[in-house]
PyMOL Python script that loads the backbone (N, CA, C, O; Angstrom):
from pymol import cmd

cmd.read_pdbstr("""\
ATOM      1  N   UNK A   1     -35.871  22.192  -5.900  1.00  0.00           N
ATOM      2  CA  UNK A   1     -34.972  21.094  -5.600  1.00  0.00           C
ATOM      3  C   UNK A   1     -34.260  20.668  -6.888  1.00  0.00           C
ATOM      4  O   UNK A   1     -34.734  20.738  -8.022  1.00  0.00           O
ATOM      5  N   UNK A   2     -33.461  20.370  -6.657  1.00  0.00           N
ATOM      6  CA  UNK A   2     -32.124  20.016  -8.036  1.00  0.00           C
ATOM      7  C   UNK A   2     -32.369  18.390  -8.401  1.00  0.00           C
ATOM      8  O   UNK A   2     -32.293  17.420  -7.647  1.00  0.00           O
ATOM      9  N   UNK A   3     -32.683  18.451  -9.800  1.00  0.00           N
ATOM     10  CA  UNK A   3     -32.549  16.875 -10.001  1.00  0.00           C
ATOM     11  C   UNK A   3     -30.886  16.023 -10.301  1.00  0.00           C
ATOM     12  O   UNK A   3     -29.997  16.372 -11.078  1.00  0.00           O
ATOM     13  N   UNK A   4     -30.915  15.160  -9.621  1.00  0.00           N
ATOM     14  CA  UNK A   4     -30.032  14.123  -9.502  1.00  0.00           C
ATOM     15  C   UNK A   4     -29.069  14.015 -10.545  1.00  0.00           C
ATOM     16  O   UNK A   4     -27.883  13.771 -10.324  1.00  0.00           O
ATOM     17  N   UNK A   5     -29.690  14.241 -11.992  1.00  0.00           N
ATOM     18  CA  UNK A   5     -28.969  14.109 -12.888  1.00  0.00           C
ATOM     19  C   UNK A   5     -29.441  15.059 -13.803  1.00  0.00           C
ATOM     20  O   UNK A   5     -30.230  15.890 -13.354  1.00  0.00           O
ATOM     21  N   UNK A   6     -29.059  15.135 -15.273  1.00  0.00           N
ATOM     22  CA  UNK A   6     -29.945  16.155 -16.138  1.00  0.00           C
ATOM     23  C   UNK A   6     -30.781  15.582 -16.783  1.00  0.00           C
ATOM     24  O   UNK A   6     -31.625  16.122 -17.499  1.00  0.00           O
ATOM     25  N   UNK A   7     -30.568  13.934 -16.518  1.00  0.00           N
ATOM     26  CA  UNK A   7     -31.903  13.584 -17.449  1.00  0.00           C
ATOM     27  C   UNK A   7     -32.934  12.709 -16.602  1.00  0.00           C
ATOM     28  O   UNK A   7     -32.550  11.596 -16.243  1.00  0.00           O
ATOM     29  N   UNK A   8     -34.306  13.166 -16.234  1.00  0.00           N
ATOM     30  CA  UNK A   8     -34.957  12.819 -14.807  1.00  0.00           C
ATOM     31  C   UNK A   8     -35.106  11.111 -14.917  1.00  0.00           C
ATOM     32  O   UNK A   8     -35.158  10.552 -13.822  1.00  0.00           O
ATOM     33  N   UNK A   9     -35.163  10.430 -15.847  1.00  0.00           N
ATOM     34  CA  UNK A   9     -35.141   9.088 -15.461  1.00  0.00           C
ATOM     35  C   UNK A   9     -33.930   7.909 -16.112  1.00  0.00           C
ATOM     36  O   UNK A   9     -34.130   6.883 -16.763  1.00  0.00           O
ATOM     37  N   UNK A  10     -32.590   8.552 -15.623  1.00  0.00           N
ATOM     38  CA  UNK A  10     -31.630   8.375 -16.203  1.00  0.00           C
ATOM     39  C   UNK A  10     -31.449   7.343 -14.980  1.00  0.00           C
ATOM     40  O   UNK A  10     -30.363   6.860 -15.303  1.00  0.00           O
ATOM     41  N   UNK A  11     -31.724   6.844 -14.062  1.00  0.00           N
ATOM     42  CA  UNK A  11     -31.293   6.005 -13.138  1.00  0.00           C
ATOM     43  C   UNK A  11     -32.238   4.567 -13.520  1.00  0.00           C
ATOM     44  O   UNK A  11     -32.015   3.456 -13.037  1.00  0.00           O
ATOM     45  N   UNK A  12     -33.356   4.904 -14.524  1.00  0.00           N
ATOM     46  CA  UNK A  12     -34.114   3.979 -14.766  1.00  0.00           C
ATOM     47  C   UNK A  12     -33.245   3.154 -16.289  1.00  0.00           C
ATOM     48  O   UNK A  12     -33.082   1.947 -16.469  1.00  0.00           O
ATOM     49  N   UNK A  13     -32.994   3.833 -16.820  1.00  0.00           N
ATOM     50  CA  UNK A  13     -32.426   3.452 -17.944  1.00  0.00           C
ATOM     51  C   UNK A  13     -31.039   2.949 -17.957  1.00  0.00           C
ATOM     52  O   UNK A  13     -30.594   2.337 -18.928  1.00  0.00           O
ATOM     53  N   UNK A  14     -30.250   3.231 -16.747  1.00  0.00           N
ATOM     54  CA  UNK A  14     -28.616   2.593 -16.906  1.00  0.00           C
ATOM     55  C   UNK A  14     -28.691   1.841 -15.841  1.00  0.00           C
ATOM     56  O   UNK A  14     -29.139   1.966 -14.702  1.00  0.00           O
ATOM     57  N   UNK A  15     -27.822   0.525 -16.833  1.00  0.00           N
ATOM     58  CA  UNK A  15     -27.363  -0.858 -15.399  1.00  0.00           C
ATOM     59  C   UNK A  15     -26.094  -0.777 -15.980  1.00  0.00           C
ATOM     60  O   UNK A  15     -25.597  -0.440 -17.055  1.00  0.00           O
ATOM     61  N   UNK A  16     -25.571  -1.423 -14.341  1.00  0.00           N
ATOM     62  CA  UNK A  16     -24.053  -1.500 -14.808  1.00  0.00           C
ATOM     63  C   UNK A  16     -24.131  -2.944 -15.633  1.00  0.00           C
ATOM     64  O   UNK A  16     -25.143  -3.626 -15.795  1.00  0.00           O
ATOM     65  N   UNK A  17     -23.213  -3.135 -15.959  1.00  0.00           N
ATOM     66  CA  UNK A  17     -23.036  -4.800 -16.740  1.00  0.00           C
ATOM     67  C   UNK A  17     -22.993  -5.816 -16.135  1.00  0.00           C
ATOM     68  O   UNK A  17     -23.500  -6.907 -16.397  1.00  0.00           O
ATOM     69  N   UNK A  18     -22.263  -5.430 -15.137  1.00  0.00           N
ATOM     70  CA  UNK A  18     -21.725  -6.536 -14.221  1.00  0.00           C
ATOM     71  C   UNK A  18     -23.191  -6.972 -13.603  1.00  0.00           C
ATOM     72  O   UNK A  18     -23.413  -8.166 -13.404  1.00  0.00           O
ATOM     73  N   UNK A  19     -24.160  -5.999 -13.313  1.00  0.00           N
ATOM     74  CA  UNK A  19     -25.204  -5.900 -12.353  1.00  0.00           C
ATOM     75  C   UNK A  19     -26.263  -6.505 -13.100  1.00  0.00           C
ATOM     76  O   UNK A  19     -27.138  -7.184 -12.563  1.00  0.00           O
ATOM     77  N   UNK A  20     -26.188  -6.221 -14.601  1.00  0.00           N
ATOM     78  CA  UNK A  20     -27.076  -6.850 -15.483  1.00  0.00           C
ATOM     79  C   UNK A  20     -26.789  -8.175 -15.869  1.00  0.00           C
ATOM     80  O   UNK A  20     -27.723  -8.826 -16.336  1.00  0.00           O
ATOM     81  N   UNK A  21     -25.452  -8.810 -15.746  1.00  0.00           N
ATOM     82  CA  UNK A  21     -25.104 -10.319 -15.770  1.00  0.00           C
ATOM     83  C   UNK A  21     -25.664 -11.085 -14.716  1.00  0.00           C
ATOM     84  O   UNK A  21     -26.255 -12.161 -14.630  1.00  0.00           O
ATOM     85  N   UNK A  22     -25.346 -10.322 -14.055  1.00  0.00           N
ATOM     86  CA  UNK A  22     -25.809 -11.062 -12.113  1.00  0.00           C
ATOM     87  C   UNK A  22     -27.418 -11.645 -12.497  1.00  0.00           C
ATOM     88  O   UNK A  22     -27.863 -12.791 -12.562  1.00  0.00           O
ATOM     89  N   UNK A  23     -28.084 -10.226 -12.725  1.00  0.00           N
ATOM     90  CA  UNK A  23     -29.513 -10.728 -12.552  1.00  0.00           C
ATOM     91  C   UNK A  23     -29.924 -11.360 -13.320  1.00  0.00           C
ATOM     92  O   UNK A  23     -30.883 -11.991 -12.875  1.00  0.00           O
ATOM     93  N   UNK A  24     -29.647 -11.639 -14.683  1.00  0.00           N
ATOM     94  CA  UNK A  24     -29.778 -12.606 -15.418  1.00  0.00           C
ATOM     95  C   UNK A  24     -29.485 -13.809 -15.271  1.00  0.00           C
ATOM     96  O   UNK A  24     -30.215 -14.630 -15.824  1.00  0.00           O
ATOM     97  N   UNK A  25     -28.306 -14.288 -14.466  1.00  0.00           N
ATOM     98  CA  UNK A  25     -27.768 -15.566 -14.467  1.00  0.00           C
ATOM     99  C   UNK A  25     -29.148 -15.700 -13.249  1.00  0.00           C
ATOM    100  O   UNK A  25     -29.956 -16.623 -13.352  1.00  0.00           O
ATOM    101  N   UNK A  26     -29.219 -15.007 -12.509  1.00  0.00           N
ATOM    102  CA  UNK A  26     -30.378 -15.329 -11.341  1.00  0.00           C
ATOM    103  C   UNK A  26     -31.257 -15.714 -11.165  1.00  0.00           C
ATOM    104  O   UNK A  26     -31.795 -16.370 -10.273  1.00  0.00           O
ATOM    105  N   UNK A  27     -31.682 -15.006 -12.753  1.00  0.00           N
ATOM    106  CA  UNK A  27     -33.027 -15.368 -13.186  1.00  0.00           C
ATOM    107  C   UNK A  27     -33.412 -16.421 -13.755  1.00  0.00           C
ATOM    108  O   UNK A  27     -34.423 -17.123 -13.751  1.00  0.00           O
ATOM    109  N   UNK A  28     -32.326 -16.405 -14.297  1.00  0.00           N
ATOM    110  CA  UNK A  28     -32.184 -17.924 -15.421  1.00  0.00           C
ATOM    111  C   UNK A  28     -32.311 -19.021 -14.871  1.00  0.00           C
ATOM    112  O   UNK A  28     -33.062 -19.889 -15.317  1.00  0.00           O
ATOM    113  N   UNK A  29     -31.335 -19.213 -13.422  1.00  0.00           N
ATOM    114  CA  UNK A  29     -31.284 -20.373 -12.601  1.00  0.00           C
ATOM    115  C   UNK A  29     -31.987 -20.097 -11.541  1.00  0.00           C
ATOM    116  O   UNK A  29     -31.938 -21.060 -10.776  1.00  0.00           O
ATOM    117  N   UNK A  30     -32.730 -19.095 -11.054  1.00  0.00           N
ATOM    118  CA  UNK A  30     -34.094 -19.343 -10.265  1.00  0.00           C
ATOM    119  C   UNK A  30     -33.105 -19.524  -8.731  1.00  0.00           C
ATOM    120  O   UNK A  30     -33.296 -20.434  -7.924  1.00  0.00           O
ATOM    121  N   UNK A  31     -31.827 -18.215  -8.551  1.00  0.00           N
ATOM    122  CA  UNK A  31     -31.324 -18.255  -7.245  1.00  0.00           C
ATOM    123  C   UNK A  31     -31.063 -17.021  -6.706  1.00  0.00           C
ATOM    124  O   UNK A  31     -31.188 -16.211  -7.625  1.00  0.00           O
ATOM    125  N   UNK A  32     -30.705 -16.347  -5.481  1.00  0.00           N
ATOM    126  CA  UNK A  32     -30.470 -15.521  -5.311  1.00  0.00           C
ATOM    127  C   UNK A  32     -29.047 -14.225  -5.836  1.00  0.00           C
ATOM    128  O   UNK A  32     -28.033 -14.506  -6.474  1.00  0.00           O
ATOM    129  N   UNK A  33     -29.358 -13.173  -5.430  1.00  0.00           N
ATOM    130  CA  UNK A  33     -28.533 -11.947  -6.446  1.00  0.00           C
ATOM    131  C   UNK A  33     -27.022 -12.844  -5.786  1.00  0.00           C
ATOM    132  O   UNK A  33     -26.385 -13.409  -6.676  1.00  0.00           O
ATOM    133  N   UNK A  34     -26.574 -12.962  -4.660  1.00  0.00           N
ATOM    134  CA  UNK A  34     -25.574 -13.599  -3.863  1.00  0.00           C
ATOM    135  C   UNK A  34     -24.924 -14.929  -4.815  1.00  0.00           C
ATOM    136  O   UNK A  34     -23.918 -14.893  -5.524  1.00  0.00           O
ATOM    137  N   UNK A  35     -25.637 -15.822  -4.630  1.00  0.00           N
ATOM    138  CA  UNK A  35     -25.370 -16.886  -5.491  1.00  0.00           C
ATOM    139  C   UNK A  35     -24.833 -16.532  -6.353  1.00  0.00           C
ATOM    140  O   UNK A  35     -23.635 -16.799  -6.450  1.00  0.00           O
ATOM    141  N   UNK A  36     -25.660 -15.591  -7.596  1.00  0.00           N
ATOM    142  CA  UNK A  36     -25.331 -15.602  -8.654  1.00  0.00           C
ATOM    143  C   UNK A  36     -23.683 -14.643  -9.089  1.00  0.00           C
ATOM    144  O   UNK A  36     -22.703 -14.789  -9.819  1.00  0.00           O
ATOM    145  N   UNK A  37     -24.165 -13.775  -8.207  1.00  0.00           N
ATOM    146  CA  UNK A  37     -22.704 -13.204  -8.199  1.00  0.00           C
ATOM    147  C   UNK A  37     -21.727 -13.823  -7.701  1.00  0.00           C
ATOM    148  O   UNK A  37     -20.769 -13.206  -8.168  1.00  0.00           O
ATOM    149  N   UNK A  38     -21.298 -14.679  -7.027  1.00  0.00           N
ATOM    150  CA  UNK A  38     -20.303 -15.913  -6.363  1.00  0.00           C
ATOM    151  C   UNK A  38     -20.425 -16.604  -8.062  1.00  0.00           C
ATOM    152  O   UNK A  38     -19.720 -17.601  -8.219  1.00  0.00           O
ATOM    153  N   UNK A  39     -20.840 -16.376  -8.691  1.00  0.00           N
ATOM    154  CA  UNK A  39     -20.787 -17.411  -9.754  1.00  0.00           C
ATOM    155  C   UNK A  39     -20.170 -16.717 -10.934  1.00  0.00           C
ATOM    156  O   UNK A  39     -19.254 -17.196 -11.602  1.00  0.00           O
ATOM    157  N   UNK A  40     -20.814 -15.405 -11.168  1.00  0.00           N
ATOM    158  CA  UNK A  40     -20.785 -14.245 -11.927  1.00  0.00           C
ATOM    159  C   UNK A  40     -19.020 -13.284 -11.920  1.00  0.00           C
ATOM    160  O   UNK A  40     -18.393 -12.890 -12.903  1.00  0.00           O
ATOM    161  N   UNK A  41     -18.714 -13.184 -10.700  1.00  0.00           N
ATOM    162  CA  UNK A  41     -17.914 -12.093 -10.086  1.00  0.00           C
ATOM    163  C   UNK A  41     -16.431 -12.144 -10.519  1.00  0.00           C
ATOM    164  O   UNK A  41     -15.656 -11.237 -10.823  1.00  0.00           O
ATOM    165  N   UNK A  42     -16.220 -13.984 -10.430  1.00  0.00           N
ATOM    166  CA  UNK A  42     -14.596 -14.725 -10.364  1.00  0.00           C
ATOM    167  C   UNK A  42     -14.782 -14.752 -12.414  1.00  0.00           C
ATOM    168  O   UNK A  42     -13.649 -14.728 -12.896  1.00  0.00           O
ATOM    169  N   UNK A  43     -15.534 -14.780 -13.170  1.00  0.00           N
ATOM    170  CA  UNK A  43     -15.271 -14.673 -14.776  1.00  0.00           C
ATOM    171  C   UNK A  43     -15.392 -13.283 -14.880  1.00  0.00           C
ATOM    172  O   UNK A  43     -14.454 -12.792 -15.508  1.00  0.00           O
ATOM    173  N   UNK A  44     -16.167 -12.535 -14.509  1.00  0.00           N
ATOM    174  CA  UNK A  44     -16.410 -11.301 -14.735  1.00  0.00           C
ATOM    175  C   UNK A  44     -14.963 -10.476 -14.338  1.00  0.00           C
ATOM    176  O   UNK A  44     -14.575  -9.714 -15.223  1.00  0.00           O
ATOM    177  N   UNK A  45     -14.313 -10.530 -13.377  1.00  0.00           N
ATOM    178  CA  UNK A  45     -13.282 -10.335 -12.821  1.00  0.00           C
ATOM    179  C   UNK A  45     -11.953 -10.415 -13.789  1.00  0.00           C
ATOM    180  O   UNK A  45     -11.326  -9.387 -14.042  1.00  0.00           O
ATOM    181  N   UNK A  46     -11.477 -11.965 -14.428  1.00  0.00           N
ATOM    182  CA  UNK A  46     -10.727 -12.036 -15.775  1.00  0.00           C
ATOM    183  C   UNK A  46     -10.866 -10.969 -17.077  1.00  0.00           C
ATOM    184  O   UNK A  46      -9.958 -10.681 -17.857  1.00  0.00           O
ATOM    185  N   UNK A  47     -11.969 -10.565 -17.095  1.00  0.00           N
ATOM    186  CA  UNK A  47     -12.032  -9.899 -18.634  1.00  0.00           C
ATOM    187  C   UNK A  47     -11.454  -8.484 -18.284  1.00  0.00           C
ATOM    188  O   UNK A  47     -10.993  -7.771 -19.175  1.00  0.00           O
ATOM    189  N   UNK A  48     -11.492  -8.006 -16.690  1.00  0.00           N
ATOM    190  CA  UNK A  48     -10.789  -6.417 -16.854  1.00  0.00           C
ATOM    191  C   UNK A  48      -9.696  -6.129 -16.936  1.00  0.00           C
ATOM    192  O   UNK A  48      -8.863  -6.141 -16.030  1.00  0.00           O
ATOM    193  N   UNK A  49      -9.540  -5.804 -18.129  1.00  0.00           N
ATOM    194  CA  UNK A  49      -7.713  -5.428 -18.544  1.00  0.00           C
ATOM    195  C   UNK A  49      -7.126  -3.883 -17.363  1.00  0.00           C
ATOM    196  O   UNK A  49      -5.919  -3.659 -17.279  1.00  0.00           O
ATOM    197  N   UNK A  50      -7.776  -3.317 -16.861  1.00  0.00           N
ATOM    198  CA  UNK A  50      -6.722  -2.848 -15.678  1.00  0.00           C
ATOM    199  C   UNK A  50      -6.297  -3.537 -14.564  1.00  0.00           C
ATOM    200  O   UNK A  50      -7.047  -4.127 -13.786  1.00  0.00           O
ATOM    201  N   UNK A  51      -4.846  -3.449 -14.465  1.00  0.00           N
ATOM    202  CA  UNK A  51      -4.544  -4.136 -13.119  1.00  0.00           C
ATOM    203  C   UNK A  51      -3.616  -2.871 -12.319  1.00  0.00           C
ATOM    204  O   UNK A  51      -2.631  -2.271 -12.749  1.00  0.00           O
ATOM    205  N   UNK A  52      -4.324  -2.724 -11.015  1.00  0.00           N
ATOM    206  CA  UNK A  52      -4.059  -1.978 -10.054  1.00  0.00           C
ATOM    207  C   UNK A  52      -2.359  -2.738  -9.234  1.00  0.00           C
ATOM    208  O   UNK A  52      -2.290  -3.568  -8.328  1.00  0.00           O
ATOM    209  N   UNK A  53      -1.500  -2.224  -9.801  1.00  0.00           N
ATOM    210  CA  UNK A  53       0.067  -3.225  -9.154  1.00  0.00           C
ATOM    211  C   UNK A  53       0.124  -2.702  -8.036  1.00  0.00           C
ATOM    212  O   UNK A  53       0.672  -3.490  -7.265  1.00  0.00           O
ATOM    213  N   UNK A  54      -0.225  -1.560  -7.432  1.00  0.00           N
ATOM    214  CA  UNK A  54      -0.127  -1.125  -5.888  1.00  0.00           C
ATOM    215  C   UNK A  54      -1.232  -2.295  -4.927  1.00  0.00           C
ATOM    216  O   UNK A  54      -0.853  -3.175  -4.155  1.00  0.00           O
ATOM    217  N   UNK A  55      -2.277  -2.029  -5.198  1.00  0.00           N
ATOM    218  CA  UNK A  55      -3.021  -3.107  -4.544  1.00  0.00           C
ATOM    219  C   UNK A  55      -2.740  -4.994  -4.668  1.00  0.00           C
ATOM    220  O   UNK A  55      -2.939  -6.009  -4.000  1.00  0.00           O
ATOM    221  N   UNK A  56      -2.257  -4.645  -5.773  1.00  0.00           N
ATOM    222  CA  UNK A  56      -2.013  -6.447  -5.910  1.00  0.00           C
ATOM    223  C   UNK A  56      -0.621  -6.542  -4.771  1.00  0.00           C
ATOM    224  O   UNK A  56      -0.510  -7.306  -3.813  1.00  0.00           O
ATOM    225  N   UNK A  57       0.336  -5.513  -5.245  1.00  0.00           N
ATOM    226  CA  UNK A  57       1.617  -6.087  -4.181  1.00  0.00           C
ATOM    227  C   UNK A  57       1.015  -5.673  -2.575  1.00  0.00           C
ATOM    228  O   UNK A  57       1.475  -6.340  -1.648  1.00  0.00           O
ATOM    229  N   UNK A  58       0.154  -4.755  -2.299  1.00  0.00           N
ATOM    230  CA  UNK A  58      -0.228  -4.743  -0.920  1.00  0.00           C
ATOM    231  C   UNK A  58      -0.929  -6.253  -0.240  1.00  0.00           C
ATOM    232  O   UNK A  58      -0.598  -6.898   0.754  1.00  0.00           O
ATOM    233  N   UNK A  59      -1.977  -6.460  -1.210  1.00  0.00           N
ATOM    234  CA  UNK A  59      -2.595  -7.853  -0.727  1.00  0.00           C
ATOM    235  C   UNK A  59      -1.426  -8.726  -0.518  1.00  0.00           C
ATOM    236  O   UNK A  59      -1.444  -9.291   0.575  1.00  0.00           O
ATOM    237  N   UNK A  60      -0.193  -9.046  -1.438  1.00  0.00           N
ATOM    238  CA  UNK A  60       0.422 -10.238  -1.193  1.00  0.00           C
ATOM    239  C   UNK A  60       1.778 -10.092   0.149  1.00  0.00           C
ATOM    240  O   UNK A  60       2.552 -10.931   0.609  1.00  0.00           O
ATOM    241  N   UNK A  61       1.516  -8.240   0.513  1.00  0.00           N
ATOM    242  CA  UNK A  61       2.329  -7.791   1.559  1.00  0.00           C
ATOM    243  C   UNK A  61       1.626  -8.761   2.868  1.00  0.00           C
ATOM    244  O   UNK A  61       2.142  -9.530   3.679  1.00  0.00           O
ATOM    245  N   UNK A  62       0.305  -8.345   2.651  1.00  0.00           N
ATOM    246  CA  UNK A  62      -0.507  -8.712   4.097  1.00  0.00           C
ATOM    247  C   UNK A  62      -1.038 -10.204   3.815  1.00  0.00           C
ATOM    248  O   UNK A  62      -1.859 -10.753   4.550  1.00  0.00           O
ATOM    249  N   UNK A  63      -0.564 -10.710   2.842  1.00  0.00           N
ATOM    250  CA  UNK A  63      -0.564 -12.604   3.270  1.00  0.00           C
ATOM    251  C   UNK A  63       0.247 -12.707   3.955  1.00  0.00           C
ATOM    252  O   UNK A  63       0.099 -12.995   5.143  1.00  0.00           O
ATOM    253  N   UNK A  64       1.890 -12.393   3.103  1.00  0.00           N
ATOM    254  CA  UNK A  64       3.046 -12.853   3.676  1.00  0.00           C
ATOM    255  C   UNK A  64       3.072 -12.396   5.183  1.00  0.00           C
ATOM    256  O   UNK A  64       3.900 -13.094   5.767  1.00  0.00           O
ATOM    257  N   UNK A  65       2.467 -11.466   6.059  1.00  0.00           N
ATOM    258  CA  UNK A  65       2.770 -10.514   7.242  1.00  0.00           C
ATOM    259  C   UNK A  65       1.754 -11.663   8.141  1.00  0.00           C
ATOM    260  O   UNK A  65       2.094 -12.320   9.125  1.00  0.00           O
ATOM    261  N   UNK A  66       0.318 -11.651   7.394  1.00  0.00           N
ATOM    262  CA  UNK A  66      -0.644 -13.457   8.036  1.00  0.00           C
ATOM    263  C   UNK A  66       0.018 -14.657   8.328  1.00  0.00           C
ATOM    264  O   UNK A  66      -0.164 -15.521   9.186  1.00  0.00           O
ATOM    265  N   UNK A  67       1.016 -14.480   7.206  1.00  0.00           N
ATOM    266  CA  UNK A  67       2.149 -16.280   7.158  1.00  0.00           C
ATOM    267  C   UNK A  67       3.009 -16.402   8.201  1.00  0.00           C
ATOM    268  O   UNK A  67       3.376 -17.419   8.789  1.00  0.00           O
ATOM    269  N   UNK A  68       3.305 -15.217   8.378  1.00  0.00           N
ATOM    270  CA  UNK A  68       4.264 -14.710   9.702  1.00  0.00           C
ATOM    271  C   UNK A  68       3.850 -15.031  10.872  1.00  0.00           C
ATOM    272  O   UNK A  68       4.309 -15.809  11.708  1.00  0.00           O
ATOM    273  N   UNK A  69       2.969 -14.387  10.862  1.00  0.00           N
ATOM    274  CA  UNK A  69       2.089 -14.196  12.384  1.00  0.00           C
ATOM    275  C   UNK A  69       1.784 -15.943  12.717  1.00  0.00           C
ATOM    276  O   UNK A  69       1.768 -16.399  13.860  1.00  0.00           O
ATOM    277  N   UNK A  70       1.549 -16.790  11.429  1.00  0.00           N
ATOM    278  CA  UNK A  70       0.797 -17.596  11.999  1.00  0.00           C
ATOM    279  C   UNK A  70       1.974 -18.589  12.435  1.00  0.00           C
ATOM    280  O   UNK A  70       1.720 -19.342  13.376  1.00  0.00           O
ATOM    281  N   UNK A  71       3.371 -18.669  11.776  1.00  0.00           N
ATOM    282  CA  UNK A  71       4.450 -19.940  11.918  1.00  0.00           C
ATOM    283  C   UNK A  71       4.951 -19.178  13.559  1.00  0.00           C
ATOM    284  O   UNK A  71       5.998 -19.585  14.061  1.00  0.00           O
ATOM    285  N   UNK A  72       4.203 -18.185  14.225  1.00  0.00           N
ATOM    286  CA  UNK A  72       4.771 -17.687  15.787  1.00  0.00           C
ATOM    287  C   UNK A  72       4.382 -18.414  16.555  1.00  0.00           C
ATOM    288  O   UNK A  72       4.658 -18.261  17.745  1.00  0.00           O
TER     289      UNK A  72
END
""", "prot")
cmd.dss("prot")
cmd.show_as("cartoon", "prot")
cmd.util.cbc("prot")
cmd.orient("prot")
């Protein structure tokens, strides 16, 4: 059987960041992974310097198309 990766406990040793902020703030304040990410997600979110312009103008396609629908 083929291991997963080339190094056998390489899933033990890497967190993402984002995933390692979460559980810390969690831990810290004694709440769930949910919570903390609702808390975590909206700062964490500011610091990534890529911005996807296809998806940003799609989201503000399908407000304006919601805004529509709803003044019917």
């Amino acid at each position: 059987m083929l291991e997963p990766t080339s190094d056998k406990h390489y899933e033990e040793k890497f967190e993402f960041p984002l995933w390692k902020l979460i559980k810390e703030y969690a831990e810290e304040n004694d709440i769930s992974y949910l919570q903390a990410s609702e808390k975590i997600v909206p700062e964490y979110v500011k610091t990534i310097r890529y911005r996807d312009i296809e998806f940003e103008e799609s989201e503000v396609k399908k407000r304006a198309e919601e805004m529509m629908l709803l003044k019917k």
